[in-house]
N, C-alpha and C positions, 0 to 999 in steps of 0.2 A: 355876607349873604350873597353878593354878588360872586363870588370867586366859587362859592359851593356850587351855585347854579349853575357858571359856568363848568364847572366840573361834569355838572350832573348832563348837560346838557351834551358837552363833548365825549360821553361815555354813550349818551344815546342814538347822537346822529354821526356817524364815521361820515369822514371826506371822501365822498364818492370817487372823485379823480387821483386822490393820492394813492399809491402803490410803492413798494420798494422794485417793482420793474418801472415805473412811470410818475417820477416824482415830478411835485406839484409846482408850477411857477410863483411867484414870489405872487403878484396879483391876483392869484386864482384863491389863495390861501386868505390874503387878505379881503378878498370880495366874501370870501364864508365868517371869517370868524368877526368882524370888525360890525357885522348887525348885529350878532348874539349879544354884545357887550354894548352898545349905545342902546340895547330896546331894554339889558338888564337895569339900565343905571338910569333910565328915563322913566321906567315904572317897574318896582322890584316887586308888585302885586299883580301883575300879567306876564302871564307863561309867554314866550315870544314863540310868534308863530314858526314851525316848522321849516327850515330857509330850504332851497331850489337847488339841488346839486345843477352844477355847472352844464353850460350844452352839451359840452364835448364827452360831457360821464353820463347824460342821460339816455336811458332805453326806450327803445320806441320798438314798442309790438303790434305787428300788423298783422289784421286777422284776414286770409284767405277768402275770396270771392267762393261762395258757393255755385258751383255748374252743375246744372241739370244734370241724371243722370244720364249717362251715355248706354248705348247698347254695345255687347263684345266686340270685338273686330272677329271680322269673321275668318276661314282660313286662308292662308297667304296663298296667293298664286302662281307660280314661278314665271317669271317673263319668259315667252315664247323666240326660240333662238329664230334666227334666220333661215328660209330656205335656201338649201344651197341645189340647183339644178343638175341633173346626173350629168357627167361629162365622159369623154370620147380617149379611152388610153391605146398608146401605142407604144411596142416595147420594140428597141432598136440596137442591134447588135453590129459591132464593126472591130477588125480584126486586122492587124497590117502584121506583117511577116518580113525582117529585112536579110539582104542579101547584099554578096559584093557586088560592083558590078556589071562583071561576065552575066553574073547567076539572076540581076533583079532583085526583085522582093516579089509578094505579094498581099494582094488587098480583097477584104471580100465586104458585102453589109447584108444583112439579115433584118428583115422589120416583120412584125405580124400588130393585124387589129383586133386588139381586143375587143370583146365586147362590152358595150355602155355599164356605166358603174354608178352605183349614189355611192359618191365619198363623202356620206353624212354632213351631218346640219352645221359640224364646224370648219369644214377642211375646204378651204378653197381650191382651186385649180394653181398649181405649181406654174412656177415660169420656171423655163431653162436660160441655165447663161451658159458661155461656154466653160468655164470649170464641168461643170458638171459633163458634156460633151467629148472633155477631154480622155485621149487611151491612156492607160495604164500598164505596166512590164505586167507581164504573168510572172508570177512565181515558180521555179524551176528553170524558164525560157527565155533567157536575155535578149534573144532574139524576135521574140513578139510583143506585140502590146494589143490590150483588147478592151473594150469599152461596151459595156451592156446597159441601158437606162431604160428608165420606161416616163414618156412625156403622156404629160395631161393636157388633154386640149377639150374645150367646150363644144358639145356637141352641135349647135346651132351655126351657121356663119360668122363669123366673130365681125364680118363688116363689110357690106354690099358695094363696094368698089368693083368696078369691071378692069379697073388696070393700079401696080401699087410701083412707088418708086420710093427709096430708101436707102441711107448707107447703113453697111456690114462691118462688124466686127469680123477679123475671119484668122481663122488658125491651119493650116497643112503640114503636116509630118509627113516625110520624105521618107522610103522604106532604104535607100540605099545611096546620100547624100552626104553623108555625115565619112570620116575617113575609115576602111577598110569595109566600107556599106553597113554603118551604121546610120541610125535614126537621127533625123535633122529635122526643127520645127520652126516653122516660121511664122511668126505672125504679123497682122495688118489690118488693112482696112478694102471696102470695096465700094462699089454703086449697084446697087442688085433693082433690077426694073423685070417686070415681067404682065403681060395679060391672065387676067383672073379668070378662067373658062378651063371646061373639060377638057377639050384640046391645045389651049394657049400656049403661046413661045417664052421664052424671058432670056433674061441673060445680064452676067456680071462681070461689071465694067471696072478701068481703072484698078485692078487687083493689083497693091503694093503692100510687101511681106517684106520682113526683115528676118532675116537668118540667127540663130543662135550663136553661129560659129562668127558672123559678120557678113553674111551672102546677103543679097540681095533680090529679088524675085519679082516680075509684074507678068502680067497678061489678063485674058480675060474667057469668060465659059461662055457659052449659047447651050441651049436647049430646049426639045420642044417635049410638052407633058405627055408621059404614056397614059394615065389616068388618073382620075379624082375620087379621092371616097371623102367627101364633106371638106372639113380642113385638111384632107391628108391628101397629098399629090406626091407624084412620082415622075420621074423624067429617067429613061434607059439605056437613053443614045445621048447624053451629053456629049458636049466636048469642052476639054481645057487646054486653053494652050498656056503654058508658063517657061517665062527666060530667066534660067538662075544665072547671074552673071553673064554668059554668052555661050549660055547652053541653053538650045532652043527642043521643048518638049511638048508633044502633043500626047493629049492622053485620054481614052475612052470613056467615059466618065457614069457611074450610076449614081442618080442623085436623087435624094429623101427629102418632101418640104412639109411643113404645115402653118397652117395659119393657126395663131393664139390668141389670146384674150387683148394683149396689148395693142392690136391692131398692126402687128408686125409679122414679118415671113421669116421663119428660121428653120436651117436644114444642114445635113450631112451629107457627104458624096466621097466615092473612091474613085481612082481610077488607074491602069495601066495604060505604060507606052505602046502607041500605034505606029504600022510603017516603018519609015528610015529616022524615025525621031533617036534621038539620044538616050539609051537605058540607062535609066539612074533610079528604077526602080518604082518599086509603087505608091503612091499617095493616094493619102485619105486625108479629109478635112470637114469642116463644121465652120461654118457663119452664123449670127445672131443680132435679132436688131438694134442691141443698145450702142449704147455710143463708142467714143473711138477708146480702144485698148491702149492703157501708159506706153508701149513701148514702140507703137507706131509713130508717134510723134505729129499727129493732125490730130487739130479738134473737130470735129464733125460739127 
C-alpha cells in the first residue's frame, strides 16, 4: 500500500527543481521524497499533505501597482538652437609674382567689406590660422602664387582695450630669394604691440624667421593706421626692415589687421623694395595670434 501511494503520489506532484538541464542536488531530492514516505508509513489512512517545492524552484508573481491615470504627453517641442549674432566678413586677396633679381618680383593685396551677414543659428564665427592665410602656385604660372580668403569677424569690438601686446606667429615668402628668383618662405615668430584707436601707431618687434633653404631673417615693422572700420584696420605707409643673412632690405609695406573673437590681432601685408635697399624682390606675409609655429623653435 505504501509503495502504490508512493507511486500515485510521485505521478502527481513532479519535482519542481529537477530538469534534464538542471539536475537536482542529492539534498534537494532527499528534503522531497523522504516526508512522502515517513507520513505514508506513520498513517497509511491520511493523504499526506501536499510538500513545498524548494525556494530555489518556487514562483513569485507580483502584481503591478495600479497608477492613476495619466493624461497624453502632449506635442514634443524641439529645443531652441542658440542665437548666433550677425557677424562682419571681409574677403582678402594677395598675390606675389617672382622674378630674378635684376627684374624683382611683385606683390599686390586686395580686401573689400562686405556687408553684415547672419551665418545662421549654427555657424559660429571662423578663426583664421595661418594655413589658411597661406598663397598658393596658380595653376598654369609657376611663377605666381595667389591667396583669396574671406575672414569672419564679429561685428561688435571683440574687447575694449585701448592698447594690445602679444606674440605672432608669422610667415613671409620672398618673391625673388629663393635661386634664380624663386619663392622663399620663412617662417617665425614676433612681438606685435600696437594702440587701439582710429589713428593709433603699432609696430612689430623681434621678427625672427627661419629660411626654408636655411637663411636666416630678423628685423622689425612700425606703422601708423590709415583707418578703422570696427574690427578692420589698415595701415598704408608701413615699413619693414628685414636682414636676410647680411642683406639689409627695407620695404614699403601695405598692411591688412583685424581684430577677432579671440581677443587677438591678426593680419596680412606686402610690401616692395625702397631706395638704395637690396632687390631681392617682393614679400608678402601673414601673422596670427596663436602660439609659437614647430619650426621656429621658441615656445612663446
Amino acid at each position: 500500500m505504501a509503495l502504490g501511494l508512493l507511486c500515485v503520489m510521485t505521478k502527481a506532484v513532479p519535482a519542481f527543481s529537477c530538469s534534464s538541464d538542471s539536475p537536482c542536488a542529492a539534498s534537494v531530492i532527499d528534503g522531497f521524497f523522504l516526508p512522502l514516505i515517513t507520513t505514508s508509513l506513520g498513517n497509511p489512512n491520511r493523504v499526506p499533505p501536499t510538500p513545498q517545492p524548494p525556494a530555489s524552484a518556487r514562483r513569485i508573481t507580483i502584481i503591478p501597482e495600479m497608477l492613476p491615470d495619466e493624461p497624453p504627453p502632449g506635442p514634443s517641442v524641439p529645443p531652441v538652437p542658440p542665437v548666433t549674432d550677425p557677424v562682419q566678413r571681409l574677403s582678402v586677396t594677395r598675390t606675389l609674382v617672382a622674378g630674378t633679381l635684376p627684374d624683382g618680383g611683385e606683390a599686390d593685396m586686395f580686401f573689400e567689406i562686405l556687408p553684415i551677414a547672419d551665418p545662421g543659428r549654427d555657424a559660429p564665427p571662423a578663426q583664421v590660422t595661418l594655413p589658411d592665410l597661406e598663397l598658393m602656385t596658380v595653376e598654369g604660372d609657376p611663377d605666381m602664387l595667389l591667396m583669396t580668403h574671406l575672414v569672419v569677424l564679429p561685428t561688435g569690438n571683440s574687447w575694449p582695450l585701448q592698447s594690445l601686446s602679444q606674440p605672432v606667429a608669422m610667415q613671409i615668402t620672398c618673391g625673388a630669394c629663393g635661386p634664380d628668383g624663386a619663392f622663399l618662405r620663412f617662417d617665425g615668430t614676433g612681438m606685435f604691440e600696437m594702440q587701439i584707436e582710429s589713428r593709433g601707431g603699432g609696430w612689430i618687434t623681434d621678427i625672427d624667421l627661419r629660411g626654408t633653404g636655411g637663411q636666416v631673417a630678423h628685423g622689425e615693422m612700425h606703422f601708423m593706421l590709415h583707418e578703422s572700420d570696427g574690427n578692420i584696420l589698415t595701415a598704408e605707409l608701413a615699413e619693414l626692415r628685414l636682414v636676410i643673412d647680411q642683406d639689409r632690405m627695407d620695404l614699403a609695406t601695405r598692411l591688412l589687421l583685424w581684430r577677432g573673437a579671440r581677443q587677438v590681432m591678426e593680419g596680412v601685408f606686402v610690401g616692395m623694395p625702397t631706395g638704395d635697399s637690396l632687390d631681392k624682390g617682393a614679400f608678402t606675409g601673414q601673422f596670427s595670434g596663436a602660439g609659437c609655429i614647430p619650426v621656429c623653435g621658441v615656445e612663446n
